[in-house]
N, C-alpha and C positions, 0 to 999 in steps of 0.2 A: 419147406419154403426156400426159396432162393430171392437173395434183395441184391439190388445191385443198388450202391448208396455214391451216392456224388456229391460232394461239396461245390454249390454252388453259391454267388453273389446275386444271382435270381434265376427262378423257372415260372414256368406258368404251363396248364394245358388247357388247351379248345377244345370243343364239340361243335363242329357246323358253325365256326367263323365264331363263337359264342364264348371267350373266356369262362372256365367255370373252375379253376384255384390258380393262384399264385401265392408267391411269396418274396419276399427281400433272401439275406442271407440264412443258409441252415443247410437243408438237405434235401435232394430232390432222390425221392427211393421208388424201383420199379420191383414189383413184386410179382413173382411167379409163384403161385398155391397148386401141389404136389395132392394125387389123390390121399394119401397117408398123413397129409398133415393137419393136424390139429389144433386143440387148446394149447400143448405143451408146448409146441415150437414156436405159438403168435406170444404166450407169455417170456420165452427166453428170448426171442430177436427183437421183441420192442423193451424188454431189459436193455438187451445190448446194444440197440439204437439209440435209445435215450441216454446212455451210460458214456457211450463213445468221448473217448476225446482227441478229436482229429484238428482240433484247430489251432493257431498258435498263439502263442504268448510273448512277451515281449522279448523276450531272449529265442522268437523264432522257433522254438520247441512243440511239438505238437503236445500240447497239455490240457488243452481246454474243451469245454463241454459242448454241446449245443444250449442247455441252460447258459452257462458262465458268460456267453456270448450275446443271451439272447436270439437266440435263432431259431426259425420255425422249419416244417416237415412240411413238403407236396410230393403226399402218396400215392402212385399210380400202380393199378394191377396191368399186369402184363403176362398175359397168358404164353407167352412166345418163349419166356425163361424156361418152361419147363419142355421145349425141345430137345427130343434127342438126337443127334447126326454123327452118331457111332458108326452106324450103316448105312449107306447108300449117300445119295446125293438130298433127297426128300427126307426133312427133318419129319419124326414121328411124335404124336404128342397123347399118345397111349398113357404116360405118365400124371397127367395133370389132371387135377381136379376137376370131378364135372361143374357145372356152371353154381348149383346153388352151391355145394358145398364148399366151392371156391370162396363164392364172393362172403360166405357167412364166416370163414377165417377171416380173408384180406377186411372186413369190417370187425372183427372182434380184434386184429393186430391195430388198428386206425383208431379206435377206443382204447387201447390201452396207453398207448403214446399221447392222448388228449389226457387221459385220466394222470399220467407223468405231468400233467401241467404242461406237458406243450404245443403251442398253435399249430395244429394239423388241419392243411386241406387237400383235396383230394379230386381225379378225375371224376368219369363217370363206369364206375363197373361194364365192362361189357361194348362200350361204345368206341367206337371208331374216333380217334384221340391226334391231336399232334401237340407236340411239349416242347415248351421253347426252354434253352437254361444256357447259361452262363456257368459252365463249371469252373471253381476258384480254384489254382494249384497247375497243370488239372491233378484232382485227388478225386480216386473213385477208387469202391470198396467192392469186394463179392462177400454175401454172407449167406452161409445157408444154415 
């Protein structure tokens, strides 16, 4: 799996003019599902998502949590992370999950950050998406 995580003050994504998650402050995570990956990797990167602390505290310190803060997660899959453009000009996506076994990660990652206790919402697997966000900082993570 590959997340690309951004601290923002708010995101939201569409489908056909149609709002369908937002959020205030927290985290807006784009997720790329690798044919290889599995249980292992959605239980350690929503560890590590949930775990993070990238936000600051009042001495300006990045010490705080997304709990400590209150803040919620809008998880969107993004099939396009798992591009490779080693070679040529045309990114290859040989690498990436096919479609079920994708979206049946990027869904068991999406439960377990709910099951953390935290307010996760999320696009629509698969659909043609645009995502608005306000990154705070800007502060943006790669995890894979």
């Amino acid at each position: 799996m590959k997340i690309v995580l951004q601290r923002v003050s708010r995101a939201a994504v569409s489908v056909e003019g149609k709002t369908v998650g937002s959020i205030g402050r927290g985290y807006l995570l784009l997720i790329g599902v690798f044919a290889e990956d599995g249980e292992a990797e959605s239980q350690r990167l929503a560890k590590k998502v949930a775990n993070l602390r990238i936000f600051e505290d009042e001495a300006g310190k990045t010490n705080l949590s997304l709990a400590d803060v209150g803040g919620d997660i809008l998880a969107v899959s993004q099939f396009t992370l798992c591009a490779d453009c080693r070679k040529g000009n045309r990114p290859s996506f040989v690498g990436g999950g096919d479609p079920a076994h994708a979206e049946a990660v990027y869904l068991d990652f999406v439960r377990r950050l709910r099951e953390a206790g935290i307010r996760t919402e999320t696009g629509i697997f698969g659909a043609d998406m645009q995502v608005e966000l306000t990154n705070d900082g800007p502060f943006t993570l790669v995890l894979e």
